[in-house]
C-alpha positions in Angstrom: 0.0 0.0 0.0 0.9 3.6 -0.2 0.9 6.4 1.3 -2.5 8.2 1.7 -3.4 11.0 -0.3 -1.9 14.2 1.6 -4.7 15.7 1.4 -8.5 15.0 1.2 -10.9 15.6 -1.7 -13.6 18.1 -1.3 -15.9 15.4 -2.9 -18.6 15.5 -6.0 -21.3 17.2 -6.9 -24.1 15.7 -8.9 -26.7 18.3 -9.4 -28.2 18.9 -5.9 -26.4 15.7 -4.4 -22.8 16.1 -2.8 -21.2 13.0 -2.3 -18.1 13.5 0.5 -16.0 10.5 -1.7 -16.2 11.0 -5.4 -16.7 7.3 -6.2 -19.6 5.5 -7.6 -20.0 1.8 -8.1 -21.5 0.8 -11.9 -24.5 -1.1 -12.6 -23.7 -4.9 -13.2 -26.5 -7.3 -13.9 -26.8 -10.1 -11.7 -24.4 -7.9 -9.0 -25.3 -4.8 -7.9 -28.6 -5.8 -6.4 -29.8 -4.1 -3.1 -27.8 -6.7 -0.5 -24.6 -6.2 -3.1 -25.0 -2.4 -2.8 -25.1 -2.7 1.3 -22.5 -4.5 1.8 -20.1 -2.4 -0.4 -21.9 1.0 0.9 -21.3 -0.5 5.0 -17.6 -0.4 3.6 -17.2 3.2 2.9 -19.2 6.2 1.3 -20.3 7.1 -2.3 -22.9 6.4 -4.6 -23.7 2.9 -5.5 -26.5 2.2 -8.6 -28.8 -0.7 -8.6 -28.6 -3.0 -11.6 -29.8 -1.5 -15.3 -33.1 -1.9 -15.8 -35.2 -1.2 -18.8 -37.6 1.6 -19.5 -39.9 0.2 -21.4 -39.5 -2.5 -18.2 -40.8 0.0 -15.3 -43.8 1.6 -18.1 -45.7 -1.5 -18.5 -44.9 -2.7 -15.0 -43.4 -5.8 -15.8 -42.7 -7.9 -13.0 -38.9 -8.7 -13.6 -38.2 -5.3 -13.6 -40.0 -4.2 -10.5 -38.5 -6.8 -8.6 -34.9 -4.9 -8.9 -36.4 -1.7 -7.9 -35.7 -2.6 -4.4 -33.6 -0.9 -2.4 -32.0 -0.9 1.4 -32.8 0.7 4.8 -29.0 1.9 4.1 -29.6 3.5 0.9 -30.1 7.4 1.8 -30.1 8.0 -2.6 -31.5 5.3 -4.1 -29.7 5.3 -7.4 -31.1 3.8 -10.7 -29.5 3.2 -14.1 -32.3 3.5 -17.2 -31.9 1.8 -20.6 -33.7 2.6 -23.5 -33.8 3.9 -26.9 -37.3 5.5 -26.9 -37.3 9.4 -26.0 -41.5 9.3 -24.3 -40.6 5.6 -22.9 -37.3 6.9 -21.2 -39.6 10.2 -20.0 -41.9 8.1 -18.5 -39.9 5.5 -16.9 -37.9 8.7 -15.4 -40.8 10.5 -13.7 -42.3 7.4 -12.5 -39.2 6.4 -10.3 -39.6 9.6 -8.9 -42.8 9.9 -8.0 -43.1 6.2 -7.4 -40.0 4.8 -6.2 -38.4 7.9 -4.6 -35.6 7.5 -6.5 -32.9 10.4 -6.1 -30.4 9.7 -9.5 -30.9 8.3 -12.5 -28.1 7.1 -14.8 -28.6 7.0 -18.4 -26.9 4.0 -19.8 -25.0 4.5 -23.3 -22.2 2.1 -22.8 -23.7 -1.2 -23.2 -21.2 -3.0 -25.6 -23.7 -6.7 -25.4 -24.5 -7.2 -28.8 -28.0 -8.2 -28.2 -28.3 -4.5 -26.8 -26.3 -2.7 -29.5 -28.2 -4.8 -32.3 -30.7 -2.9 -31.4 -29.1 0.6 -31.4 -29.1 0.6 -27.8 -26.4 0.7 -24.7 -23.1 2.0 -26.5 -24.4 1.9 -30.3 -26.9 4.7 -29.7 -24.6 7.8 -29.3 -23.8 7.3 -32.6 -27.4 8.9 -33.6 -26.4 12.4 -32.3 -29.9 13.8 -32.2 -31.8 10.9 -30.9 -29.1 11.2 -28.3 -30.3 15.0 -27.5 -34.2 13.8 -27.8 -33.6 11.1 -25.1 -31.3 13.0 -22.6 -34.1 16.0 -22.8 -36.7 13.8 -22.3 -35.4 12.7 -18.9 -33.9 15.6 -18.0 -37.5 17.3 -18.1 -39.0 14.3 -16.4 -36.5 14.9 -13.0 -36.3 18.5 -12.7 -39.8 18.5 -10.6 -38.3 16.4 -8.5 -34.7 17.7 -7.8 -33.7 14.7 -9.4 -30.3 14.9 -11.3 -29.4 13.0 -14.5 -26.4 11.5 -15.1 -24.9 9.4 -18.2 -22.6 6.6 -19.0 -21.2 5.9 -21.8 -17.4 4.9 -24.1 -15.3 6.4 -26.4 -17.4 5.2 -29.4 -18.3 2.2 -31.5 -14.8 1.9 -32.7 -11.5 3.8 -33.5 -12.9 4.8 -36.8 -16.4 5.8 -35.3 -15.8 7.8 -31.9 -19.0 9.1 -30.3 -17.2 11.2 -26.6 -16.9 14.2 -27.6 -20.3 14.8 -29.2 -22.2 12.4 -26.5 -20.4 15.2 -23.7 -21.5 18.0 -25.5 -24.9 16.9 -26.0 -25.3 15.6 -22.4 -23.7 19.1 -21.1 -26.5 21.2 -23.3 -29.6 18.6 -22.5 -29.4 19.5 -19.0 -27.4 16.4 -17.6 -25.3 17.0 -14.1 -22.8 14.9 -14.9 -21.5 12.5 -17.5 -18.9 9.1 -17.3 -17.0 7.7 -20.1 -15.5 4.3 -20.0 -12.2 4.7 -21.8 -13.1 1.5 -24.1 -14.9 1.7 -27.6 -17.8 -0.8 -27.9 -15.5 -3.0 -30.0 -12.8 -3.1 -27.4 -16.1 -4.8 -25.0 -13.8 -5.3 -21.6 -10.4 -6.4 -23.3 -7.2 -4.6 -23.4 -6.5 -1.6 -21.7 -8.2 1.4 -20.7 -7.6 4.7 -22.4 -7.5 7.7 -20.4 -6.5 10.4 -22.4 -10.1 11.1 -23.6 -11.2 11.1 -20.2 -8.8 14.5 -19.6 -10.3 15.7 -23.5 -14.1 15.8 -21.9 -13.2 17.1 -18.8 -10.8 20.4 -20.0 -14.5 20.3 -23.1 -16.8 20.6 -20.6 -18.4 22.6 -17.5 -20.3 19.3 -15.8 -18.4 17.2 -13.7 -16.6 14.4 -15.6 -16.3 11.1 -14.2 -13.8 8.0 -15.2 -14.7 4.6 -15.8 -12.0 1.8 -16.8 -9.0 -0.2 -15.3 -9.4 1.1 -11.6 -8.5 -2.0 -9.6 -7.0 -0.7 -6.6 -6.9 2.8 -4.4 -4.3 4.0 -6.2 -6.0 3.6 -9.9 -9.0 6.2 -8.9 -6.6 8.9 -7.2 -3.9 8.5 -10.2 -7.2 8.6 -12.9 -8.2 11.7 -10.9 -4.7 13.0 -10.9 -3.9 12.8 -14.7 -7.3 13.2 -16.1 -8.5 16.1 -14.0 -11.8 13.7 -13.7 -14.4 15.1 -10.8 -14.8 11.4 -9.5 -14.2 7.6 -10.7 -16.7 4.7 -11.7 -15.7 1.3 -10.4 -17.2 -2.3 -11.7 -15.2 -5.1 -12.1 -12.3 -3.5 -9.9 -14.9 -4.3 -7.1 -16.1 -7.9 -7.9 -15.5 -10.2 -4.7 -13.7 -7.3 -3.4 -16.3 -4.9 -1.5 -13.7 -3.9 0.6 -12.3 -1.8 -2.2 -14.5 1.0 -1.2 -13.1 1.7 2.0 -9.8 1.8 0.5 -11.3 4.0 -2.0 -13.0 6.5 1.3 -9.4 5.8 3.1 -7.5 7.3 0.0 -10.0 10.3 -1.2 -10.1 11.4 2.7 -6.4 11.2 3.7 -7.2 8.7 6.5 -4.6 5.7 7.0 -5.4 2.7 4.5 -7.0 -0.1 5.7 -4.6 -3.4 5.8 -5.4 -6.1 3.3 -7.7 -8.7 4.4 -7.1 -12.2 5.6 -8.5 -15.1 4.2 -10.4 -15.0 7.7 -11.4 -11.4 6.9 -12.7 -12.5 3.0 -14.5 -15.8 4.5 -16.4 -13.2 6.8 -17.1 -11.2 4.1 -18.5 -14.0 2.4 -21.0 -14.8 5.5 -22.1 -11.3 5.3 -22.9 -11.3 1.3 -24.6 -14.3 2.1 -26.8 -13.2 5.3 -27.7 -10.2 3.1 -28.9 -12.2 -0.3 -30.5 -14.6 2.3 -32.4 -11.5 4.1 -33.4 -10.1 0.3 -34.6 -13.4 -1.7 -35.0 -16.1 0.4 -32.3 -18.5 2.1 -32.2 -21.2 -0.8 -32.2 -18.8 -3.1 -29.3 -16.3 -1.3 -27.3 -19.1 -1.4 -27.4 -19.9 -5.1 -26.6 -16.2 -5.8 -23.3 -16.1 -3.9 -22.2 -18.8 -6.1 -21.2 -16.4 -8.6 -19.1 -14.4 -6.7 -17.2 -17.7 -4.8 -14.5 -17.4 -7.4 -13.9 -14.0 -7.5 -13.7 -13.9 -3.4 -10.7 -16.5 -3.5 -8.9 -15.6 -6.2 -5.2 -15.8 -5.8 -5.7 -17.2 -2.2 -4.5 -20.7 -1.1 -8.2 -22.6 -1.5 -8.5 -26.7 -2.7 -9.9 -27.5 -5.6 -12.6 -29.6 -3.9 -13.3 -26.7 -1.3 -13.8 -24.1 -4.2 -16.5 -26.4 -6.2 -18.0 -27.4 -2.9 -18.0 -23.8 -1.8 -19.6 -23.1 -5.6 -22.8 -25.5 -5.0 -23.3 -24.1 -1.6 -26.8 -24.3 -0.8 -27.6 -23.2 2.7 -26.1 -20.8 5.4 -25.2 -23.9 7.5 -23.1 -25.6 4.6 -21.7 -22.1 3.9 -20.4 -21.7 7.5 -19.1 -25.4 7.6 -17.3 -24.9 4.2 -15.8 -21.3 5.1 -14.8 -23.0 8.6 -12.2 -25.6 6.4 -10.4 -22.3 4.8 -6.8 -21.3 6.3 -8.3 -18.1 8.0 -4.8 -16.7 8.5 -3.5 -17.3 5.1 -2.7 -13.3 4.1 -3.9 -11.3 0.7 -2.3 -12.7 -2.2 -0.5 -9.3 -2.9 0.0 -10.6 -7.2 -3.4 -10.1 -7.4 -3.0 -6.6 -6.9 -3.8 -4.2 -9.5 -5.3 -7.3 -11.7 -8.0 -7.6 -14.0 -10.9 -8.8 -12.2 -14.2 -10.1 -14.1 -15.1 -10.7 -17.6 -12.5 -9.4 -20.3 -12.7 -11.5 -23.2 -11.2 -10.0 -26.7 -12.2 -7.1 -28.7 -15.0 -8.0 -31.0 -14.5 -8.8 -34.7 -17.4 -6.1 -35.8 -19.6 -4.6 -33.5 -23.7 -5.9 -33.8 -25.5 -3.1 -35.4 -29.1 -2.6 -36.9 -29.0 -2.1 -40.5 -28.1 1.4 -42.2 -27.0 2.3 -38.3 -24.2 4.0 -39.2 -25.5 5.6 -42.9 -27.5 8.6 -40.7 -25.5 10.3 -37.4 -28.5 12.0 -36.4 -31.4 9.6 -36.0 -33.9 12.2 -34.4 -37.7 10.5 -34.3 -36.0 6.9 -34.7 -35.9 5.4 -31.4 -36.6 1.8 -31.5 -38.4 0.2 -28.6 -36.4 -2.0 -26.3 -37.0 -5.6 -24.9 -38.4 -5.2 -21.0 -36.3 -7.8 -20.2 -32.7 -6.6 -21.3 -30.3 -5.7 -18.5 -26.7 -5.0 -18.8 -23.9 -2.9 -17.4 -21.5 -0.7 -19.6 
């Protein structure tokens, strides 16, 4: 670890929200749901967004979708990220989180690079239509401003090399009325492989007025105050930096404050951890069901750390709090933090995509005003 930062951070604004650490934790489906969001929140302050959820979703009231629109006794802003592609669907799903749901932020989500979503001009394809762009971000924006509600978006540098969207997208968010926008320093092509680019990040912020945040290849403490550092950005977005690490985001408060970092957790510390993620998925779904979520997340918990083989797949087809607490009770609880996992990839990275998954004629008009193509309630992604 280093030293901490000599100084603290005044923090972020977002519209009428001020958030004392500038770090917010992206939307991942099948992740970020309300217990997720507590347990890294009871690690250290920010802003932490429930998983995206459709527009077209919360309109019709399907049931999937209102099903993730729960949120925790802990959660002072509950914090939503919107997909969609329809400027009056978008509207409407806006002002009905507000007056329905009290929800205090909505995220716009342009940075999608799933090809089911961008074959359907949605997530990161739909910058690329400049004015639809415009039509969408003012439709929200004039849905929240009753409210006090701000309106933020995500999105990446562009489709690919050849067809980059930033600049325009941070324009176009800045005049719609948006308090704040992130970009992911990967094109849609790039999906999660290779490195992070950080040089547009600095381009938005010295283009724009509204606070500019950075998304991409912040793994450790360190990454978000050197992103900050060289970027100028107001704040940083962490995902996969986080994944069967929660504790990340105290090291994340520790280094934006000033405060001493935390040490690095045990494998006693981690297995503790795991209890908690599992009491809490328990407490929000159902025992059985709690279970079979933390199964995801097993791997990325004991990555790097001195586990069996049989333990791990054991630990993997856990399917009750007892089992869990008889399985985490066979771990070396004073095995320390495999330090060469520091600064690692974490998650899903895959390789760049061969062509990016487009509807037809996308890329013959850059303006697409009136051409909003209606979504599938069911799609959910992060970006």
């Amino acid at each position: 670890m280093t030293a901490p930062a000599a100084t603290a951070h005044p923090g972020l604004d977002v519209g009428g929200l001020h958030l004392d650490v500038p770090v917010v934790l992206a939307p991942m489906a099948g992740v970020t749901n309300a217990a997720y969001r507590r347990l890294c929140a009871e690690q250290g302050a920010g802003l932490y967004v429930c998983e995206m959820i459709t527009s077209r979703g919360i309109v019709e009231r399907d049931e999937h979708t209102l099903r993730m629109l729960v949120f925790d006794e802990i959660e002072t802003t509950r914090s939503v990220q919107l997909y969609g592609t329809d400027p009056v669907y978008m509207g409407k799903a806006a002002e009905i989180l507000c007056a329905e749901h009290g929800v205090g932020h909505v995220d716009l989500n342009f940075g999608c690079p799933v090809p089911k979503v961008t074959r359907k001009g949605g997530g990161g394809a739909l910058p690329w239509k400049r004015g639809l762009l415009a039509e969408i971000l003012t439709s929200v924006v004039a849905a929240c401003t009753p409210y006090g509600v701000p309106v933020t978006m995500k999105t990446r540098l562009g489709l690919d090399r050849d067809h980059l969207t930033y600049a325009d997208a941070g324009r176009i968010a800045q005049e719609s009325g948006c308090a704040a926008i992130a970009l992911h320093g990967r094109t849609v092509e790039q999906s999660y492989s290779g490195e992070a680019d950080w040089g547009p990040i600095a381009e938005l912020v010295d283009a724009l007025d509204i606070p500019v945040l950075g998304n991409g290849d912040v793994w450790e403490a360190d990454d978000a105050l050197r992103m900050v550092e060289t970027t100028g950005a107001a704040g940083v977005v962490v995902g996969r930096g986080c994944l069967g690490r929660p504790w990340l985001f105290a090291d994340l408060a520790a280094a934006f404050t000033g405060a001493p970092r935390p040490p690095l957790p045990t494998l006693g510390d981690v297995a503790a951890m795991m209890r908690r993620h599992a009491e809490l998925l328990s407490a929000l779904m159902g025992e059985p069901r709690g279970c079979t979520e933390l199964r995801k997340h097993v791997s990325w918990y004991l990555k790097g750390f001195p586990a069996g083989g049989e333990l791990r797949r054991a630990l993997a087809t856990v399917g009750s709090l007892a089992d869990l607490d008889r399985l985490l009770a066979q771990l070396d609880h004073t095995a320390p933090y495999p330090t060469s996992e520091l600064g690692a990839p974490r998650g899903r990275q895959g390789s760049p995509r061969r062509r990016v998954a487009l509807p037809e004629g996308w890329l013959d008009d850059a303006d697409g005003a009136g051409t909003g193509v209606r979504e599938d309630a069911g799609e959910t992604s992060g970006g």
